[in-house]
C-alpha positions in Angstrom: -54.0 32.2 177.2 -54.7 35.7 176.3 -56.2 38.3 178.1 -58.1 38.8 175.3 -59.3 35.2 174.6 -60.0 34.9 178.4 -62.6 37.9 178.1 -64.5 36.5 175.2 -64.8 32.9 176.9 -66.3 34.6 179.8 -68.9 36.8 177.5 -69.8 33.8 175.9 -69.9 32.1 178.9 -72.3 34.7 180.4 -74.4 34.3 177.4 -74.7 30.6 177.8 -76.0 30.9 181.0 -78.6 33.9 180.2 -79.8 31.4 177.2 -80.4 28.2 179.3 -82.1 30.9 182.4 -84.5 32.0 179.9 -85.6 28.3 178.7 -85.8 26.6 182.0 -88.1 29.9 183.0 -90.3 29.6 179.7 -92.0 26.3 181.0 -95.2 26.7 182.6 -97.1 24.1 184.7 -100.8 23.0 183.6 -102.0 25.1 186.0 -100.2 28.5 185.4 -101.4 28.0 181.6 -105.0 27.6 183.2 -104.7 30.3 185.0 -103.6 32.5 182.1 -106.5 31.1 179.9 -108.8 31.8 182.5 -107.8 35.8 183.1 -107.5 36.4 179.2 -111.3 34.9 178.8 -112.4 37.1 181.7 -110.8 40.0 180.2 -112.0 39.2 177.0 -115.7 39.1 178.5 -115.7 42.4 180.2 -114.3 43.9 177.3 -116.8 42.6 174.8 -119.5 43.9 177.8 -118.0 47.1 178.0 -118.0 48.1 174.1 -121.8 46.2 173.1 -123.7 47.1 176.3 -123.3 51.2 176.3 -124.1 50.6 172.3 -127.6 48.9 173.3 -128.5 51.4 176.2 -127.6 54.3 174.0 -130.0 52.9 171.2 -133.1 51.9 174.0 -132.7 55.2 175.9 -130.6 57.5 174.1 -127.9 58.2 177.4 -124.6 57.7 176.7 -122.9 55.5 179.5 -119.2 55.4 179.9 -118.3 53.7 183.5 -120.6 51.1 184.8 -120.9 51.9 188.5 -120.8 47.7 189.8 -119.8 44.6 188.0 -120.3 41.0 188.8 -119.1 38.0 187.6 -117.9 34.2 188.3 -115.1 35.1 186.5 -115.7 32.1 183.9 -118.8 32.3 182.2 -120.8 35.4 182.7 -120.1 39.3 183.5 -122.7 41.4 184.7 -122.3 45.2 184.3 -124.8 47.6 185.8 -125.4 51.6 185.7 -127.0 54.4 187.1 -128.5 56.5 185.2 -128.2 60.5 185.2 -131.1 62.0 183.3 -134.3 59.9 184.6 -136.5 62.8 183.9 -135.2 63.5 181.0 -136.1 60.6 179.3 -133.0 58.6 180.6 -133.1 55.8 182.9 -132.3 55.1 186.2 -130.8 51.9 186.4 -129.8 49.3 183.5 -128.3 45.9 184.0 -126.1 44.0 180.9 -125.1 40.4 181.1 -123.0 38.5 178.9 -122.5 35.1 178.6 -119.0 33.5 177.3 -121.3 30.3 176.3 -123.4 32.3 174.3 -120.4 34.6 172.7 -123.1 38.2 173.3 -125.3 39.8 175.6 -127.7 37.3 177.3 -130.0 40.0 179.1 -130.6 43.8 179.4 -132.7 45.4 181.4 -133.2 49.1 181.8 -135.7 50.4 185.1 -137.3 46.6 185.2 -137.7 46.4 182.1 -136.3 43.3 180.0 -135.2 44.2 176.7 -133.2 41.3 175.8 -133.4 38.3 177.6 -131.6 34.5 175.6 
């Protein structure tokens, strides 16, 4: 056998191996798929929360929001984002509370200084 025969048997050897690595890796148990469902729908909830909720506290108090300063969540069917306001007496707010609900696909309940705005 030639050298050179012998060193292309070996790369596709090596290439052989690397294929059947990556398939036997690719399979995922039941549960690592739930678990991946699971984080994308949570992600997809604070995202959803975190572009419609400073929209509707913009439009009820006219503050722009950017970070909310606590968030809470079961991680699986609601996400609850909350801010302090900056400009109370300026016609701002002082706190404002927006919950979202993956079962209802939108915000279930706002409420700005007590005071519910939406509520489903």
């Amino acid at each position: 056998m030639s050298e050179t025969l012998k060193i292309m048997l070996s790369v596709v050897g090596v290439f052989v191996v690397g294929i059947i690595m990556v398939a036997t890796n690719k399979q995922q148990t039941n549960e690592q798929k739930e678990s991946a469902s699971m984080i994308r729908n949570l992600v997809a909830m604070q995202t959803m929360a975190g572009e419609k909720c400073p929209e509707l506290i913009k439009k009820e108090t006219g503050e722009q929001v950017y970070f909310p300063s606590a968030t809470e969540s079961d991680k699986e069917t609601y996400v609850t984002l909350k801010w302090e306001g900056e400009n109370s007496k300026k016609g701002g707010f002082k706190s404002a509370s927006c919950t979202l609900r993956s079962s209802l696909g939108g915000i279930s309940e706002l409420i700005i200084d007590d005071k519910v705005i939406i509520k489903k």
